[in-house]
N, C-alpha and C positions, 0 to 999 in steps of 0.2 A: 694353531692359533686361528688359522682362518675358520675351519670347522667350529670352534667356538662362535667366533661371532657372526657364521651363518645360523648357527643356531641359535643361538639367542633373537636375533633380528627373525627367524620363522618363529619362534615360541612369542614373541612380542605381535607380530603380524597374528595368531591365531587368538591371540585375546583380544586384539581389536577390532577382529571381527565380528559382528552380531550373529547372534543364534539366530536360526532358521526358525521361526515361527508356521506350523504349520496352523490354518486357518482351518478347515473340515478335518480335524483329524480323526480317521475313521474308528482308532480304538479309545476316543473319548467313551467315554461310557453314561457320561449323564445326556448325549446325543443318539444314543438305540433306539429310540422311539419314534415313530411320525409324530406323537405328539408333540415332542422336545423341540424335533427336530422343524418345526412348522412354529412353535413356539419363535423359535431363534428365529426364521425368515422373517415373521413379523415384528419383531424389534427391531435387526436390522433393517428392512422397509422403514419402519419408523423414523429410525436416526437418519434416514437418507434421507426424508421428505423433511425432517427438520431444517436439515443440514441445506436443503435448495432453498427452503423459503428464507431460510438465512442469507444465502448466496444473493437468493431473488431480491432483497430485501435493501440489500448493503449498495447492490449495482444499480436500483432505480435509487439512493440515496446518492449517493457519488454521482449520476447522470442529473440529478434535480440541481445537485451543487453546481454539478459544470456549467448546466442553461443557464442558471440564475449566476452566473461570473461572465460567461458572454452576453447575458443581456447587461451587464454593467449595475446587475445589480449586485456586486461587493463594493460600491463604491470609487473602483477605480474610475469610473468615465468623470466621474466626479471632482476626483483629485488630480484628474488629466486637461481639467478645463480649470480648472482654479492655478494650477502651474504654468498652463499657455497664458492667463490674461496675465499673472505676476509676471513670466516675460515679456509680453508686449509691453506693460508699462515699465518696464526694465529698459527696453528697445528705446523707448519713447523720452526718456531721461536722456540715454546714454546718446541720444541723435540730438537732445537739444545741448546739451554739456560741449557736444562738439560744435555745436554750431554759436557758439558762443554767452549762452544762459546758464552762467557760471554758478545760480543756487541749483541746478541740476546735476553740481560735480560733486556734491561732498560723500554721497553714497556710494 
């Protein structure tokens, strides 16, 4: 019983594992060439430099985002001063209601 379900569980583990992709493999046959074979360097070259100005691209977008949030340009400095004076005349009510200017309580 037990040999059973080690084996199963190793035959289940060997399908879940990924194939080994070999990346130069030397008995490609369409890669014999220097030509072929310089062909492929510069394509991959290519995808690389694609793949940075992409990267380069993304990171000064996300860095422009972030300046323009700390300089309060989303708004928030905005909606952080328009909330402070709603509470001060909040404050300002709620100090005269105490002190006995009772059209100050109904709020």
């Amino acid at each position: 019983m037990k040999v059973k379900i080690f084996a199963c569980v190793a035959m289940l583990g060997a399908a879940m594992l990924p194939a080994v992709a070999m990346a130069d493999d030397p008995r490609d046959p369409t890669m014999r060439s220097a030509a072929a074979r310089e062909r492929d360097r510069a394509i991959i070259r290519r995808m690389n430099q694609q793949q940075l100005a992409y990267v380069r691209d993304r990171d000064a977008r996300i860095m422009r985002d972030y300046r323009r949030a700390q300089s309060g340009g989303s708004g928030y400095a905005d909606a952080r001063a328009d909330y402070e004076r709603k509470m001060a005349s909040w404050r300002r009510a709620v100090a005269a209601c105490n002190s006995g200017r009772w059209e100050y309580c109904d709020n």
